[in-house]
C-alpha positions in Angstrom: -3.1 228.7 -10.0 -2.2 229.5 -6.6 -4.8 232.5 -6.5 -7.6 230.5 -7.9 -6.4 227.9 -5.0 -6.7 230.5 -2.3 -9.8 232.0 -3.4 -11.3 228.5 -3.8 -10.2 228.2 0.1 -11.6 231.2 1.1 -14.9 231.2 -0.7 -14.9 227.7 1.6 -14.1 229.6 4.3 -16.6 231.8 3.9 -19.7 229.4 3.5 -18.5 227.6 6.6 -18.2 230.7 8.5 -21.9 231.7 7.5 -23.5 228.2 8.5 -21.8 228.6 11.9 -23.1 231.9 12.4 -26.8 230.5 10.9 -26.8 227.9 13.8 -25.6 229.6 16.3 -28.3 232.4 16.1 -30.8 229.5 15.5 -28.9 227.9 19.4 -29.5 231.2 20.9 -32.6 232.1 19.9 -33.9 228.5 20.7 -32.4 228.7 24.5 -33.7 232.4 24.8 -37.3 230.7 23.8 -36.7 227.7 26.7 -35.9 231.2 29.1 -39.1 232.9 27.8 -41.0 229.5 28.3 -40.0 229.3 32.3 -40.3 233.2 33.0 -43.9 232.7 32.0 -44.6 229.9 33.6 -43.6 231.3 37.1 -45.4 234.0 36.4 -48.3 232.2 35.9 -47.6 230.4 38.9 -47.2 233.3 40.9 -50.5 235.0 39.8 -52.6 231.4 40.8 -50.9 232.0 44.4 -52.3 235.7 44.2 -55.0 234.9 43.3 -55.7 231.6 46.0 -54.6 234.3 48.6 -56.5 237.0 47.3 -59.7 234.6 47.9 -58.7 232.6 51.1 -57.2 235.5 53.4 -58.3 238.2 55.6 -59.6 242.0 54.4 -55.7 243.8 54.3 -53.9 240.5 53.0 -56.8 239.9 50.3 -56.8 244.0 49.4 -53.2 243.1 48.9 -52.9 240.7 47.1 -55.7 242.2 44.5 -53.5 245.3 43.7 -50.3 242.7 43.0 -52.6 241.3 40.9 -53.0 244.8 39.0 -49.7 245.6 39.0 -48.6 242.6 37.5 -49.1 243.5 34.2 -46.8 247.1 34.3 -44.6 245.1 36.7 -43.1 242.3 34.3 -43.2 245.2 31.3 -40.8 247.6 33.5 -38.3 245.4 34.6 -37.9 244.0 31.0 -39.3 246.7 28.7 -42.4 246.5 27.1 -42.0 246.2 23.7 -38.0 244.5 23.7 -37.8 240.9 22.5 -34.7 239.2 22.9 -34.9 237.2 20.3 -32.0 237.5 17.6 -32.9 238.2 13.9 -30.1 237.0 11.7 -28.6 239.0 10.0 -29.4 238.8 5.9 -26.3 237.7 3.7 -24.9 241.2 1.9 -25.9 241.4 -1.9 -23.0 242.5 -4.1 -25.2 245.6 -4.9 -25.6 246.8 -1.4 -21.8 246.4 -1.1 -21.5 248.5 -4.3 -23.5 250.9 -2.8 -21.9 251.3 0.2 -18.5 251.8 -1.6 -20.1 254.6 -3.7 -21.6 256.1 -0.5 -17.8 256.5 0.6 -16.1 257.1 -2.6 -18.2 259.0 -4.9 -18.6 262.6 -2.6 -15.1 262.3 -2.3 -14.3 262.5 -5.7 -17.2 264.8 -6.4 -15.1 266.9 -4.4 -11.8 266.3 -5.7 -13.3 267.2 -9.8 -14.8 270.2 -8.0 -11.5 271.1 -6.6 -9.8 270.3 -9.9 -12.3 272.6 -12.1 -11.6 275.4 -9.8 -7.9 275.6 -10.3 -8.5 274.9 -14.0 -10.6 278.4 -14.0 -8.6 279.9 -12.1 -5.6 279.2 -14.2 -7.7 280.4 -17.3 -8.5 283.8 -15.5 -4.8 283.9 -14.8 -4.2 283.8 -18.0 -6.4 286.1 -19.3 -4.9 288.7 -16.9 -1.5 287.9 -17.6 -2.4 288.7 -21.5 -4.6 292.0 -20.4 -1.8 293.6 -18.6 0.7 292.7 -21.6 -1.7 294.2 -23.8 -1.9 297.0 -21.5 1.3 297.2 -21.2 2.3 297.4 -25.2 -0.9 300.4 -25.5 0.8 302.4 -22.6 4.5 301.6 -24.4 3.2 303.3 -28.1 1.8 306.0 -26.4 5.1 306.6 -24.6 6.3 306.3 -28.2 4.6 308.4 -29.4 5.2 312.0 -26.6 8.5 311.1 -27.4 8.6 311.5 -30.6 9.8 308.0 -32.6 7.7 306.9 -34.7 4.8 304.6 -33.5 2.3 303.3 -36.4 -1.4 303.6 -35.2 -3.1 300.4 -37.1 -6.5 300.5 -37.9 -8.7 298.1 -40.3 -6.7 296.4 -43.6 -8.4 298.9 -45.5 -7.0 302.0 -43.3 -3.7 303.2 -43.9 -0.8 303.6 -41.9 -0.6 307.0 -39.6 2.8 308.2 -38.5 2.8 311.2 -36.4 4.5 313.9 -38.1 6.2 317.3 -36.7 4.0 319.5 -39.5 6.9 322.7 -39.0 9.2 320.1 -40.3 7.2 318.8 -43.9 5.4 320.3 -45.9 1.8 319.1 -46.1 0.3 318.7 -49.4 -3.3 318.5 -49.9 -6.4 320.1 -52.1 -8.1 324.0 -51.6 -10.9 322.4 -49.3 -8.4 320.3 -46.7 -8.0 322.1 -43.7 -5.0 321.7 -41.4 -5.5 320.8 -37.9 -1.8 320.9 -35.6 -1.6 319.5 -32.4 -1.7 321.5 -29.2 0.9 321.3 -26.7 
């Protein structure tokens, strides 16, 4: 209750604010008008005393007062710049859509940035990962082989359908086999 009162207040607020600032620009503009108004007529003023003098006096004076005359026009735009007005244009009422889009001009590089910065880590905790579990596996290859020059017994796995391999001394065991095996010993 107390937030729909305040809101209500504000919202009131608000339109007052904007009616204000509607008539005042309208007051300024309309006294800036009443300025331009009385610059021009002095001006115009001043150029019908040129010009009276330009006719009614001697040679130099008249010469004069012919090149004020031509220089009137790029004197007036100099001092006040040619193309500046100085009127006021109100400013237009802000549409809930260019707010929006303000808001996402601010907020939506920065959290572009932030999911970028996020994705990163993510990968590089992945690649982590997959280091952490090379160098284990690395680790256990290096370890059978270690087994294996020392003589305990390692088993080499293949497929499912291979069969187990323990190395054997062959001066210790007998080998069995067929005419046609050969037997191949290891080299030290």
């Amino acid at each position: 209750m107390i937030i729909a009162g305040l809101s209500f207040l504000l919202v009131g607020c608000a339109s007052t604010s904007s009616e204000y600032y509607y008539s005042s620009v309208q007051h300024a503009n309309e006294q800036r008008a009443k300025v331009e108004i009385a610059r021009a007529e002095a001006e115009l003023e001043r150029v019908k005393a040129l010009q009276s003098f330009a006719y009614s006096g001697d040679g130099s004076s008249s010469t004069a007062a012919v090149m004020a005359l031509a220089l009137t026009g790029s004197d007036s735009s100099s001092s006040r710049g040619s193309d500046q007005s100085d009127m006021v244009a109100p400013r237009q009422p802000e549409s809930k859509s260019d707010t929006a889009l303000r808001w996402a001009s601010v907020l939506v590089p920065s959290l572009t940035h932030l999911y970028g910065i996020n994705r990163n880590a993510a990968v590089n905790m992945q690649r982590i990962e997959a280091d952490r579990q090379l160098s284990i596996h690395d680790n256990e290859t290096m370890l059978g082989f270690g087994r294996l020059t020392a003589g305990q017994e390692a088993p080499i796995v293949g497929d499912s359908d291979d069969v187990l391999l323990f190395p054997r001394n062959p001066a210790d065991e007998v080998i069995v086999g067929t005419e046609d095996d050969q037997l191949i010993f290891p080299t030290e």
